[in-house]
N, C-alpha and C positions, 0 to 999 in steps of 0.2 A: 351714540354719535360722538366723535370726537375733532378737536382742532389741534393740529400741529401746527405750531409758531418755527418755520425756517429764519436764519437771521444770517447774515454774510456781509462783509466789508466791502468796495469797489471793487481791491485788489483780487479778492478773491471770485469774486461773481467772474472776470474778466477771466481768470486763470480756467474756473473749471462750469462756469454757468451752462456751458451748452451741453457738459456731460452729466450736470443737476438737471436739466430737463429730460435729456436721454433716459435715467435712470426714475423719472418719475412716470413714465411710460409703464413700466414692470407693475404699477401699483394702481388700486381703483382708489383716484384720490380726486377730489376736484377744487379744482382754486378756489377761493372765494373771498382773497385779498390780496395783493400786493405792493406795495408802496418800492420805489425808490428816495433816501432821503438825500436831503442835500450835501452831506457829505460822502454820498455815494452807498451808503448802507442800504442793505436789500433786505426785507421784509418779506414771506412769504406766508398765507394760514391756507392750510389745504385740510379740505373737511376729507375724517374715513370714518368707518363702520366697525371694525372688525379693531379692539384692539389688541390681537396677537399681532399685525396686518402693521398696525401705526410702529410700536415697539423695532419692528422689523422695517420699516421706513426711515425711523430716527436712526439706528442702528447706520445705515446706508449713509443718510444725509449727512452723518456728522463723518462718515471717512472720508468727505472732502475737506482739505484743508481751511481754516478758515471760516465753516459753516457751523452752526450752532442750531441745538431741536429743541425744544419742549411740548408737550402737549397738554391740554385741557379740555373737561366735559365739555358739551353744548347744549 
């Protein structure tokens, strides 16, 4: 089991937020946190299984401008 940590500015969630969730469709991922901070910074951890599966998620996540991946065990 693994967590992917999404991270993204104001600027950027605004820019392409709604094509980050379109594109999190493609994948068997499920939230299981996200924060907005008060300077508008977007936090997201979405639990997966498979990490050929996460690799290929991050890969996606970070060709939006602006967004940042990491993952770690659970």
């Amino acid at each position: 089991m693994w967590r992917v940590n999404i991270r993204c500015n104001g600027d950027a969630w605004k820019q392409s937020g709604a094509d980050f969730k379109a594109m999190t469709e493609n994948y068997e991922v499920e939230l299981i946190g996200s924060q907005k901070m008060p300077d508008g910074t977007r936090i997201m951890g979405y639990k997966m299984e498979d990490i050929s599966e996460v690799e290929t998620f991050i890969d996606d996540c970070t060709k939006f401008p602006g967004f940042t991946a990491d993952f770690e065990a659970l």
